[in-house]
C-alpha positions in Angstrom: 67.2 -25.8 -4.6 63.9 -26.6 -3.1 65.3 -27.5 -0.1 67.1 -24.3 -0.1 63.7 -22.1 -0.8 61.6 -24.0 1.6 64.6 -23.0 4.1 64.6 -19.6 3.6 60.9 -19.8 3.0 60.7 -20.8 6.8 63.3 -18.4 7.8 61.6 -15.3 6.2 58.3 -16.2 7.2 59.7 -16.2 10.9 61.2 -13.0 10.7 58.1 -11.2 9.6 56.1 -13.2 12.5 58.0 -11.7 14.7 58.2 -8.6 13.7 54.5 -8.0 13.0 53.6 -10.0 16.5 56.5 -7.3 17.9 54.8 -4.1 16.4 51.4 -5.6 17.7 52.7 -6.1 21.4 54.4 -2.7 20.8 51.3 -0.8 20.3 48.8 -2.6 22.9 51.2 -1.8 25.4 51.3 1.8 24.6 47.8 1.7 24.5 47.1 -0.4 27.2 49.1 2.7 29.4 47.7 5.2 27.8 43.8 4.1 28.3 45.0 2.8 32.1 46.1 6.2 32.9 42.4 8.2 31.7 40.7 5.4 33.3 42.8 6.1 36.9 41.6 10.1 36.3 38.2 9.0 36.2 38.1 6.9 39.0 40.2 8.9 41.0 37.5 9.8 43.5 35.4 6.5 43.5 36.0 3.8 46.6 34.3 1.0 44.5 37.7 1.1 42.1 40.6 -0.8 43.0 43.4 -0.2 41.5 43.8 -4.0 39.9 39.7 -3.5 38.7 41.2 -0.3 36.9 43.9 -2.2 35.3 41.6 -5.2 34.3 39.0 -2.7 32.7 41.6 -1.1 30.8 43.1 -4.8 29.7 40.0 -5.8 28.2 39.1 -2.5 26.6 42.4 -2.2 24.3 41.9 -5.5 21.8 39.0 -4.1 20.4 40.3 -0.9 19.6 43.6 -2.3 18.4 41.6 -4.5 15.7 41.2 -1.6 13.5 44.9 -0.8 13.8 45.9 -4.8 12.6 46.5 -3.7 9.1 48.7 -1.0 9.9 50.5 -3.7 12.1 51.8 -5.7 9.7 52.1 -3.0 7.1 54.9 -1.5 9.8 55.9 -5.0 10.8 56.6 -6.5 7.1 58.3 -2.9 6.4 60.6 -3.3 9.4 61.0 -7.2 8.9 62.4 -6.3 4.6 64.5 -3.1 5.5 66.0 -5.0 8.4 66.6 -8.4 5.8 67.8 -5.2 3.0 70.5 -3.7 5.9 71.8 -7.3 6.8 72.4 -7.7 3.0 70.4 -11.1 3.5 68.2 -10.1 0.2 71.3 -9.6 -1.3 72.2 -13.1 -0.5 69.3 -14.6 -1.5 69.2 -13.0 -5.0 72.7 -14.1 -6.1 71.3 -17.8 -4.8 69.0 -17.7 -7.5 65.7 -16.9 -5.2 63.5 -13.9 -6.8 61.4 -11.3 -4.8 58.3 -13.3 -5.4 60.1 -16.5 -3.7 61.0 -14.4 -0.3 57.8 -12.4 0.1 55.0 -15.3 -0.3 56.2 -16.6 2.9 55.2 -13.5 4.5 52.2 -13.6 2.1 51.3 -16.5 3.4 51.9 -15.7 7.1 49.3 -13.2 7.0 46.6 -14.8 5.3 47.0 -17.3 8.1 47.1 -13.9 11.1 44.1 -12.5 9.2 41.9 -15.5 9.2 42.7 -16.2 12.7 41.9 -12.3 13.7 38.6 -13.1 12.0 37.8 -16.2 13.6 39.4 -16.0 16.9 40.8 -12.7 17.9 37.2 -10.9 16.6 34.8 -13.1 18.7 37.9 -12.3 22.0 37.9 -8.5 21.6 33.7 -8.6 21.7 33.7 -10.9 25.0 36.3 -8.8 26.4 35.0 -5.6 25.6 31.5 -6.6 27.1 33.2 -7.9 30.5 34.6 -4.1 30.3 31.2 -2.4 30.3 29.9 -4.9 33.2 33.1 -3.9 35.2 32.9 -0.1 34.7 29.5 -0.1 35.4 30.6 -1.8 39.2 32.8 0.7 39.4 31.1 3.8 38.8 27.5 2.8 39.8 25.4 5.3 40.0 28.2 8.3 39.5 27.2 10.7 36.7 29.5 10.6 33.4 31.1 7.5 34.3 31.4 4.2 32.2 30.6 3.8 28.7 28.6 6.0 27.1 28.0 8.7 24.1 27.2 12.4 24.6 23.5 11.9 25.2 23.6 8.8 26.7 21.0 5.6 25.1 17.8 6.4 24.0 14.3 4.1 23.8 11.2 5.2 23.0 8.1 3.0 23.8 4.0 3.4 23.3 1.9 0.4 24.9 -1.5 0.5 26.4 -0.3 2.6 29.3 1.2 5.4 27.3 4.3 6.5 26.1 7.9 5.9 28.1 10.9 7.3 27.0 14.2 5.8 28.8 17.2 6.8 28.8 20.5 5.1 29.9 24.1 6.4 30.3 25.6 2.7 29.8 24.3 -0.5 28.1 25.5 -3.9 28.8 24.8 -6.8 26.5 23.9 -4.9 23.3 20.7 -3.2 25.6 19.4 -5.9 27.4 21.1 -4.5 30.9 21.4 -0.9 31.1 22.2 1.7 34.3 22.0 4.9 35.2 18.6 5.6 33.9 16.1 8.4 33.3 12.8 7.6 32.5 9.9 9.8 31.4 6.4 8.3 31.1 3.1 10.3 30.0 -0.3 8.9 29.9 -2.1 8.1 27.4 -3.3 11.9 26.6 0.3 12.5 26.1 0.0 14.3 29.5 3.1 13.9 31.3 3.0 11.9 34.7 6.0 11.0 35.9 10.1 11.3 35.7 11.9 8.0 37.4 15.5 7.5 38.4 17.0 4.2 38.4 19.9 2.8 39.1 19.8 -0.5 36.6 17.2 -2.2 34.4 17.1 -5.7 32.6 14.9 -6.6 30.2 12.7 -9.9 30.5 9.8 -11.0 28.4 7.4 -8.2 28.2 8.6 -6.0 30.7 11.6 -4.1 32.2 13.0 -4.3 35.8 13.9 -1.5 37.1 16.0 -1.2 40.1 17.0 1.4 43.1 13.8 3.4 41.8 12.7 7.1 42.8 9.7 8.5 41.3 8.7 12.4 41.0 5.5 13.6 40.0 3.9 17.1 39.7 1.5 16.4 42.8 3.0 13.7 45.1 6.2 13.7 46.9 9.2 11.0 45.7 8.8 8.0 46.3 11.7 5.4 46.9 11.3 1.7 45.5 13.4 -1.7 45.4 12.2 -2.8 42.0 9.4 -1.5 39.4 8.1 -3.4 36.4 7.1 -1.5 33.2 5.7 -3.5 30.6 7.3 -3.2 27.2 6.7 -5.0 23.6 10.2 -4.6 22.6 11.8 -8.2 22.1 15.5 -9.0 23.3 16.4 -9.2 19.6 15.0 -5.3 18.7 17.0 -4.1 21.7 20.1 -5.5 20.6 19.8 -3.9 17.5 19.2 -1.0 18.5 21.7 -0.4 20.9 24.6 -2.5 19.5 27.1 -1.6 17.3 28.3 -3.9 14.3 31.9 -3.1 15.7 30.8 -5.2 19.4 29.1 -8.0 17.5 31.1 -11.2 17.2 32.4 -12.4 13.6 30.3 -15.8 14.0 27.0 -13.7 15.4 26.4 -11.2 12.8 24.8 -13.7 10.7 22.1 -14.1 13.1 22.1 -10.0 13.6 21.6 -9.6 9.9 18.6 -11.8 9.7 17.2 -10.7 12.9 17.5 -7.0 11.6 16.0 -7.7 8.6 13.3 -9.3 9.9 12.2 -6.5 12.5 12.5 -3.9 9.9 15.9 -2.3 11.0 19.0 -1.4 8.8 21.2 -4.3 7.9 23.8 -2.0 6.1 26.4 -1.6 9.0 26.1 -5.5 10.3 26.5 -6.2 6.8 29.6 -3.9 6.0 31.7 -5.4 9.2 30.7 -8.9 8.0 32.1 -8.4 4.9 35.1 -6.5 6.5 36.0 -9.3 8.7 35.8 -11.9 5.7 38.0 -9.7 3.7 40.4 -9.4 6.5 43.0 -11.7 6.0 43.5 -10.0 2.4 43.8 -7.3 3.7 46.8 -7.8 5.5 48.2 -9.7 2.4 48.0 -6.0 0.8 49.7 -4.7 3.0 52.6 -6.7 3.1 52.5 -6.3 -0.7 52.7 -2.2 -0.4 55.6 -2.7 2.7 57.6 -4.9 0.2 57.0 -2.7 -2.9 58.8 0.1 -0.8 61.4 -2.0 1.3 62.9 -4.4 -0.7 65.4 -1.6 -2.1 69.2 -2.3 -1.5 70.4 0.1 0.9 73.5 1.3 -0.8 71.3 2.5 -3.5 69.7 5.2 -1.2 66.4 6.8 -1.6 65.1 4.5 1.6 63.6 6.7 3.6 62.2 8.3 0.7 60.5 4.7 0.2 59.5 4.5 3.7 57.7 7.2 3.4 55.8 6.3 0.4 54.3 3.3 2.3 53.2 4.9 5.0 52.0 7.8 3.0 49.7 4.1 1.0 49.3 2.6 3.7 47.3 6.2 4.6 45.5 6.7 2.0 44.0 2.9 2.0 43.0 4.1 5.4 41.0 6.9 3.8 39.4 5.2 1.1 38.2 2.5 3.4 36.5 5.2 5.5 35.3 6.8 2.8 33.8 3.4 1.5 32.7 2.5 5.0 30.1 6.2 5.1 28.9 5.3 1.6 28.2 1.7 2.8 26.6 3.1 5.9 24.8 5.4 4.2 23.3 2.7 1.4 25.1 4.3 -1.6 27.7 1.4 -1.7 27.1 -2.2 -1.5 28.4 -3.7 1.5 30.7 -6.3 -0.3 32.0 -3.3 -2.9 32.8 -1.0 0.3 34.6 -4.1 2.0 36.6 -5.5 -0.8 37.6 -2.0 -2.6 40.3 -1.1 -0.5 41.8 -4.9 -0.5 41.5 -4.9 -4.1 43.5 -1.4 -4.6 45.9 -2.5 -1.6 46.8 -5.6 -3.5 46.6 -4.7 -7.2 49.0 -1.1 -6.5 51.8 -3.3 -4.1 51.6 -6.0 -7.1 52.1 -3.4 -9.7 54.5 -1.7 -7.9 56.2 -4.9 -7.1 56.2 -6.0 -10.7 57.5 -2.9 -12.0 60.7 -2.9 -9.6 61.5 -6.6 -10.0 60.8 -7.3 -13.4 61.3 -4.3 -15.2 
């Protein structure tokens, strides 16, 4: 008989690998397409984007975004790997040989404890490198071309006082969490507070204790522009206060946010967010054990019996609402009226505990 379980343990354990990893592949194509066609709109008109340049940004945009979508993955994979097991009448099989529901879902249990930890470990610390080698790409492409790249509705912000005055910049892109940023509008005033000047850049890195501003044109209220190579503006902002302030805890690698946390603390910034995605990514890998325990509550019904759809329904209509209540969690966490680790592990914990009920209920009576 163990021989037997360990068989079909294998067996159903491959079947729900392949068809999460299918319902993965499934959806990074789509959305692979869909972000390589908005990306070919926006560089229709630009000579510094090939087509293959286009195609590459768009590659190495998509894993990121598809992170947040790896629960509902293997919910829809583990739903489509049991209904398909249900309409073969291989469940049926494997009940009247003695094995229980609990015996043919830990594989798949088991499975994705393994996918989580390595989407923490390994696929995390991917999608950040990838989706920085984006941002240096689109920012070849588009240059110095307004409303290209990657950037919010106002664009970055940094506000700086030293003993020449006050210098506000702004950037419409960042690279490397702020330490590289183009298309730039800077605004200096004196030390009165009188304004002095308004520069235009086209890039500016940061070194130690000053910025380096390149492709520079300078207007002032009584002088004519002036064009520049370069122009240095000291600064007391640190490499370690840029990145957190321009970084997001969604671009910051699983193994870095340690060192973000403690850096953050120390220089006085919020830790909330950094902290809320560390706990996130630890609590990853039970995640997606939830939600093969929801898609089995719901597909493990015979299908003679009808009511499937109905079923179907139900775990999408979970899997859902988990989605909401981790957003919901996520604000609160943001906001500091949830602790990080409650926010992160809530929605695992009411994943797991409602597919085990639910499971429990339907097997065992």
């Amino acid at each position: 008989m163990s021989m037997i379980t360990n068989t079909i343990g294998r067996y159903f354990a491959g079947r729900f690998l392949v068809a999460a990893v299918g319902v993965f592949v499934s959806i990074f194509m789509l959305l692979v397409l869909v972000d390589y066609i908005e990306m070919v709109r926006r560089t229709a008109g630009l000579a510094t984007a090939p087509a293959l340049m286009v195609a590459q940004t768009s590659l190495y945009r998509v894993p990121q975004a598809l992170e947040k979508l790896m629960p509902f993955c293997i919910l829809i994979g583990a739903m489509t790997c049991y209904l398909a097991l249900s309409r073969r009448l291989e469940l049926v099989v494997a009940r009247a040989a003695g094995v229980s529901a609990w015996q043919f879902i830990s594989p798949a249990l088991f499975a994705a404890l393994v996918l989580g930890v390595l989407a923490t470990i390994v696929y995390n610390p991917m999608s950040a490198t990838l989706r920085e080698e984006s941002k240096r790409m689109e920012a070849r492409m588009f240059g110095d071309a307004s409303g290209g790249g990657v950037q919010d509705a106002s664009g970055f912000w940094i506000n700086q006082v030293n003993a020449d005055g006050q210098t506000i910049i702004n950037a419409a892109r960042s690279e490397q969490q702020g330490l590289r940023l183009t298309g730039l509008t800077v605004f200096r005033f004196d030390t009165e507070n009188q304004f002095s000047e308004r520069i235009e850049a086209r890039e500016a890195t940061l070194e130690p204790g000053r910025w380096i501003f390149k492709g520079v044109r300078s207007y002032s209220l009584d002088s004519p522009m002036v064009e520049q190579e370069t122009l240095d503006i000291a600064t007391t902002l640190t490499p370690a206060q840029v990145r957190n302030s321009f970084s997001t805890p969604e671009t910051v690698s699983f193994w870095q946010l340690p060192s973000y946390i403690r850096s953050s603390e120390s220089s006085g910034f919020a830790t909330a967010g950094y902290r809320l995605q560390y706990h996130k990514l630890i609590a990853q890998p039970f995640l997606l054990v939830a939600m093969v325990m929801l898609a089995a509550s719901v597909s493990l019904r015979f299908f003679r019996m009808g009511g499937v759809q109905k079923m179907v329904l139900y775990g999408v209509g979970a899997g859902f609402l988990l989605y909401v209540l981790s957003k919901v969690t996520e604000d609160l966490s943001k906001a500091e009226l949830m602790h990080p680790i409650a926010a992160a592990w809530l929605p695992v914990c009411v994943g797991g505990l409602t597919g085990f009920l639910a499971l429990l209920y339907l097997e065992d009576g």
